[in-house]
NUMIFI-344078 format. One line per field, with one value per atom (N, C-alpha, C): residue number from 1; atom name; y, z, x. Coordinates in steps of 0.05 Angstrom, whole numbers. Each point is the difference from the previous one (the first is absolute). Last residue first. Example, Ala and Ser with C-alpha at 12.3 -4.5 7.8 and 13.67 -1.06 7.14 Angstrom:
2
i: [2 2 2 1 1 1]
at: [N CA C N CA C]
v: [-45 24 22 -115 24 24]
w: [142 1 14 -1 0 0]
u: [257 16 -15 6 -18 18]
***
This chain:
160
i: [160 160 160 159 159 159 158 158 158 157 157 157 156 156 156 155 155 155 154 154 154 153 153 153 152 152 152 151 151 151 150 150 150 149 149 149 148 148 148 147 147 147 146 146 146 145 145 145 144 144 144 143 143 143 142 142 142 141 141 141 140 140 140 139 139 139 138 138 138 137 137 137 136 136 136 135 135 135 134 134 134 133 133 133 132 132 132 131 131 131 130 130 130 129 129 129 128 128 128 127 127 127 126 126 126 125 125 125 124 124 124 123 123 123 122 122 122 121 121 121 120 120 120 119 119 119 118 118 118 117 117 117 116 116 116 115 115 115 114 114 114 113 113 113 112 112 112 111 111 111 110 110 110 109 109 109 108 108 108 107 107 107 106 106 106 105 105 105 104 104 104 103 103 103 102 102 102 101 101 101 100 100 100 99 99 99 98 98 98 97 97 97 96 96 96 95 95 95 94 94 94 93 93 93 92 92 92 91 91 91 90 90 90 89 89 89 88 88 88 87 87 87 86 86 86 85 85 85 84 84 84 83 83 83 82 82 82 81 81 81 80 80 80 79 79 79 78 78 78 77 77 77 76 76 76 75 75 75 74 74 74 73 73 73 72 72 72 71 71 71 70 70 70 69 69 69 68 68 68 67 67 67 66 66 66 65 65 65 64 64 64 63 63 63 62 62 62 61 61 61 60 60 60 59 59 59 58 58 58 57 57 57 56 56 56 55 55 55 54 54 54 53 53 53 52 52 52 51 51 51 50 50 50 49 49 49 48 48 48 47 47 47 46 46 46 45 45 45 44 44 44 43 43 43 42 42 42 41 41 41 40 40 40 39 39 39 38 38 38 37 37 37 36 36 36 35 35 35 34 34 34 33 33 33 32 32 32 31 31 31 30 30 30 29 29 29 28 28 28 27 27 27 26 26 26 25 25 25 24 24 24 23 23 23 22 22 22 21 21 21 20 20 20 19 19 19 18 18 18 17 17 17 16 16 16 15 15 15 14 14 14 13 13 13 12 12 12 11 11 11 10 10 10 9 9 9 8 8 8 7 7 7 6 6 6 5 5 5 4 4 4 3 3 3 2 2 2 1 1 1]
at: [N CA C N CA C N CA C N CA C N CA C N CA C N CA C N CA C N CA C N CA C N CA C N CA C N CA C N CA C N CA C N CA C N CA C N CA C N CA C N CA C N CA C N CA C N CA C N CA C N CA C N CA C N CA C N CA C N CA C N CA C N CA C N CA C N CA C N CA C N CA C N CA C N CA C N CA C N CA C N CA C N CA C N CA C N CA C N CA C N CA C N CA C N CA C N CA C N CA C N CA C N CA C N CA C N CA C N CA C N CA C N CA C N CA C N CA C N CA C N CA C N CA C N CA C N CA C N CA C N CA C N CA C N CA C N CA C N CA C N CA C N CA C N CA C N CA C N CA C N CA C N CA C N CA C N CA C N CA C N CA C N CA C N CA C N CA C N CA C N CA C N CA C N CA C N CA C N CA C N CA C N CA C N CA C N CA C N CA C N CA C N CA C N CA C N CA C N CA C N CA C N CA C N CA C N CA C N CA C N CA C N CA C N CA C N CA C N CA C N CA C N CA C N CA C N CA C N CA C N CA C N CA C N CA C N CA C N CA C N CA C N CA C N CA C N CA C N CA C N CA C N CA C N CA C N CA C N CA C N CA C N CA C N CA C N CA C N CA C N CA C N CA C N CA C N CA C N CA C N CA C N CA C N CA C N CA C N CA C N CA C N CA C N CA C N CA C N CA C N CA C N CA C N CA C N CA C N CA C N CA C N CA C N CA C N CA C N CA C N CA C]
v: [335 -9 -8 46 17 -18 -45 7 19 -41 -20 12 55 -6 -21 17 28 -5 -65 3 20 1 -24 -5 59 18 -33 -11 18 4 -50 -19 22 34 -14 -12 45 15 -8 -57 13 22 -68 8 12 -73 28 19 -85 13 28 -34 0 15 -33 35 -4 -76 23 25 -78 4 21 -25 9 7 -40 26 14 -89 8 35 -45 -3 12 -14 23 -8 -54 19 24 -85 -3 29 -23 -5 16 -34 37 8 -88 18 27 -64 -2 15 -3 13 0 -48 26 15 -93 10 26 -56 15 13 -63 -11 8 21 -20 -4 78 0 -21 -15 23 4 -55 -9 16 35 -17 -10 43 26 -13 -48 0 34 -37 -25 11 68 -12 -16 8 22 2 -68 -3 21 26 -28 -7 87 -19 -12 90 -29 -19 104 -23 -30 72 1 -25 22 -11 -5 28 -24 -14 88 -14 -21 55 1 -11 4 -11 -1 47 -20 -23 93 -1 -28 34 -7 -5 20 -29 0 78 -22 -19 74 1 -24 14 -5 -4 35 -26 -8 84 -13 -26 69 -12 -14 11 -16 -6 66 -29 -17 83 5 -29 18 -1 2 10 -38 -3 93 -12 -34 66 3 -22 1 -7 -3 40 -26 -19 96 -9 -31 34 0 -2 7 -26 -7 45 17 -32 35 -21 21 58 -15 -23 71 -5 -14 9 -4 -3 15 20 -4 -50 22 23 -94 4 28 -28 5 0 -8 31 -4 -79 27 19 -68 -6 25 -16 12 -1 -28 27 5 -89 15 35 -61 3 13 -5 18 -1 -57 29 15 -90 6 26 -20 6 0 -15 26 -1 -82 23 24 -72 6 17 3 -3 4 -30 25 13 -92 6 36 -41 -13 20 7 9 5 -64 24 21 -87 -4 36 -25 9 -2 -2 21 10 -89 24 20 -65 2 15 0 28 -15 -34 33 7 -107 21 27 -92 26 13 -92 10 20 -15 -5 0 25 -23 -25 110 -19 -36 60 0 -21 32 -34 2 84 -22 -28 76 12 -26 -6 -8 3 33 -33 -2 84 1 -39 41 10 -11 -14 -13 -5 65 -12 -29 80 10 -25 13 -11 9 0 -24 -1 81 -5 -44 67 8 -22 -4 -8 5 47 -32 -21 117 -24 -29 79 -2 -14 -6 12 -3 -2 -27 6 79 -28 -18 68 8 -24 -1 -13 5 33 -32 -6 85 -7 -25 41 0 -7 -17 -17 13 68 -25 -27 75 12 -34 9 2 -1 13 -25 -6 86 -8 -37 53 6 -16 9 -23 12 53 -31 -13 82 -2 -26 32 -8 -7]
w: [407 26 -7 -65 4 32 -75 -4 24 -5 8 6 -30 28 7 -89 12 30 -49 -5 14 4 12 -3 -50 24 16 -94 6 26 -17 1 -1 2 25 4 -75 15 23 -67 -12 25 31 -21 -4 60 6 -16 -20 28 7 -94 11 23 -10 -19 4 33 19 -19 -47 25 12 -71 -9 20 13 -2 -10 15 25 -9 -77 10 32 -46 -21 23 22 -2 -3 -27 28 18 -98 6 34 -30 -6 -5 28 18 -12 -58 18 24 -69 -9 20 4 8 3 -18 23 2 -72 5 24 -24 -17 5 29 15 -16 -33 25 18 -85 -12 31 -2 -8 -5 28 20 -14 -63 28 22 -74 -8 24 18 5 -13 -16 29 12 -81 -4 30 -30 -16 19 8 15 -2 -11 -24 17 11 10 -24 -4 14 10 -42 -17 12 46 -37 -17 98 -9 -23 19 3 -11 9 -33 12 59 -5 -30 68 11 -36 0 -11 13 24 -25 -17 89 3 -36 33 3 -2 -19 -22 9 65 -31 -18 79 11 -37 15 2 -7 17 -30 -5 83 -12 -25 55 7 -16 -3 -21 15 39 -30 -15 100 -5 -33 27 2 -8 1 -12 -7 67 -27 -18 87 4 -28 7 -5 1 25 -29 -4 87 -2 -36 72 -18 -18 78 -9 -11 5 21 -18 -37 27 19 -111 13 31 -92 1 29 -16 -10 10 -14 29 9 -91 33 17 -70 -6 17 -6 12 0 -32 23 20 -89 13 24 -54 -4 14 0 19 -3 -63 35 22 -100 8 26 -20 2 1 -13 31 7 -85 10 32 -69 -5 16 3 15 -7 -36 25 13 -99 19 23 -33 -17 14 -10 20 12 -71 27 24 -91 1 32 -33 6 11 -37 31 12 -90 26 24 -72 4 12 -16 18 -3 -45 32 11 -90 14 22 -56 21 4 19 -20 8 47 3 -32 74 -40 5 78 -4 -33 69 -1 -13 10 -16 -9 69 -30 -16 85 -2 -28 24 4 -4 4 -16 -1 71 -24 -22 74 3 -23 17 -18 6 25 -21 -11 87 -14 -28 61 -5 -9 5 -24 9 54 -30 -23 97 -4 -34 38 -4 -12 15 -21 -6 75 -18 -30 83 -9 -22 14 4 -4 0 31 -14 -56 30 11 -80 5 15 -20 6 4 -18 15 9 -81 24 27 -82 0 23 -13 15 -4 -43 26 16 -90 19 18 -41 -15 22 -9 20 1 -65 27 26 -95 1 33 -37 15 0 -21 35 -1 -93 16 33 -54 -16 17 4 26 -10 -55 26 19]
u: [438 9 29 -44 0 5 -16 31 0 -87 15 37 -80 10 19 -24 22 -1 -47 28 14 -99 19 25 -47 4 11 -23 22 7 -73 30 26 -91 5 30 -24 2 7 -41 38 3 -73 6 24 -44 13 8 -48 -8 13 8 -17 -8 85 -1 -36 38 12 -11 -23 -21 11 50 -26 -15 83 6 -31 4 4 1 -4 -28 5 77 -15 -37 69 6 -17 -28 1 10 8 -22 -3 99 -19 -27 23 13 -11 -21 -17 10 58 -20 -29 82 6 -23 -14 1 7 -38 22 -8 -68 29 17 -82 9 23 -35 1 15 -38 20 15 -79 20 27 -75 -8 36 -39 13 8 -48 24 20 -90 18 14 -59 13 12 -34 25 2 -63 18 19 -77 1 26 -50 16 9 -51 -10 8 16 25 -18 -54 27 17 -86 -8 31 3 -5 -11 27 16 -3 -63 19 21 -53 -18 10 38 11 -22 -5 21 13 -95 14 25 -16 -5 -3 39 15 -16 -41 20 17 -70 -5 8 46 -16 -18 40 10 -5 -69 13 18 -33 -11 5 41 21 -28 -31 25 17 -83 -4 26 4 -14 2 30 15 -5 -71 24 16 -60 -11 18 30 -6 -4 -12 33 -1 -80 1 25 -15 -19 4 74 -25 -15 83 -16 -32 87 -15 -11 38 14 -7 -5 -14 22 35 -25 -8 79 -5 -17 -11 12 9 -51 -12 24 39 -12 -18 59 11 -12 -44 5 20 -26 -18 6 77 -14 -22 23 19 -5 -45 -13 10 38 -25 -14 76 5 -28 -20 17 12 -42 -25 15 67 -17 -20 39 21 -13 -49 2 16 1 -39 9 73 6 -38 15 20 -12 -42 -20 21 35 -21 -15 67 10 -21 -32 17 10 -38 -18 13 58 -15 -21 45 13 -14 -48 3 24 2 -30 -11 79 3 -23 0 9 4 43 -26 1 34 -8 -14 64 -25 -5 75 0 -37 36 15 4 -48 -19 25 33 -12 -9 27 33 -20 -67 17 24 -53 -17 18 39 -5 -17 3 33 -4 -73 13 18 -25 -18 7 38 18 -27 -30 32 10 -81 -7 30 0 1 -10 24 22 -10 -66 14 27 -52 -8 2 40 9 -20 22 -22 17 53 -17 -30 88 9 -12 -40 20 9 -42 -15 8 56 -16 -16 44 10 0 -57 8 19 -1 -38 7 73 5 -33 3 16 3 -40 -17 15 52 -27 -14 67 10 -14 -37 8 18 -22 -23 5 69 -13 -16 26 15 -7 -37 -11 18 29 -25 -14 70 10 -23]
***
């Protein structure tokens, strides 16, 4: 039973972070956009596998920053010149794991070809460019205001 807590524990820190970093929340929905387009690319599985990989890199080094980040705010009551270090060194790993994982993008998805056929897939069916359009407005509100924000907006809206 405690094999399945620690799996409970494990997601509940996953949505800890997706609640209160938004850079968490912009690299899950990057994610799931790379993840719905790949389809429209020739990939083999060991460019999915770097793709996943790169993904799977960055959300692990965003949870780990969010971790240091809580254990100085934590430890330290005041401005402290080495929390400072801290914190610059764990949003740098960030920053590393994303420009490599922008830099496996572009070795995997630079197909000329599979952008005109998204370009075409798009201009052809309109529903589908609506639920484009949809799905992207809904991408930015969860972004800026994340699942918490959009929760608590709701309850005030029912609550006039």
């Amino acid at each position: 039973m405690r094999f399945f807590k620690s799996f409970r524990y494990a997601f509940r820190g996953i949505i800890y972070c997706i609640n209160n970093e938004r850079n968490m929340r912009i690299h899950t929905v990057a994610a799931l956009y790379v993840f719905v387009f790949s389809f429209f690319f020739e990939m083999s599985r060991t460019s999915y596998a770097a793709v996943m990989i790169v993904t799977a890199m960055v959300m692990t080094a965003e949870l780990f920053n969010t971790v240091a980040e809580e254990l100085c705010d934590l430890t330290a009551a005041s401005f402290h010149p080495v929390v400072r270090i801290i914190k610059d060194m764990a949003a740098g790993a960030v920053l590393v794991c994303a420009v490599f994982a922008a830099a496996v993008g572009v070795c995997v998805f630079w197909q000329p070809e599979a952008f005109g056929r998204i370009l075409r897939y798009f201009a052809s069916s309109p529903p589908m460019l609506l639920l484009l359009a949809a799905v992207t407005a809904a991408s930015i509100v969860y972004i800026v205001m994340g699942p918490t924000g959009v929760r608590d907006y709701i309850r005030k809206k029912r609550e006039k």
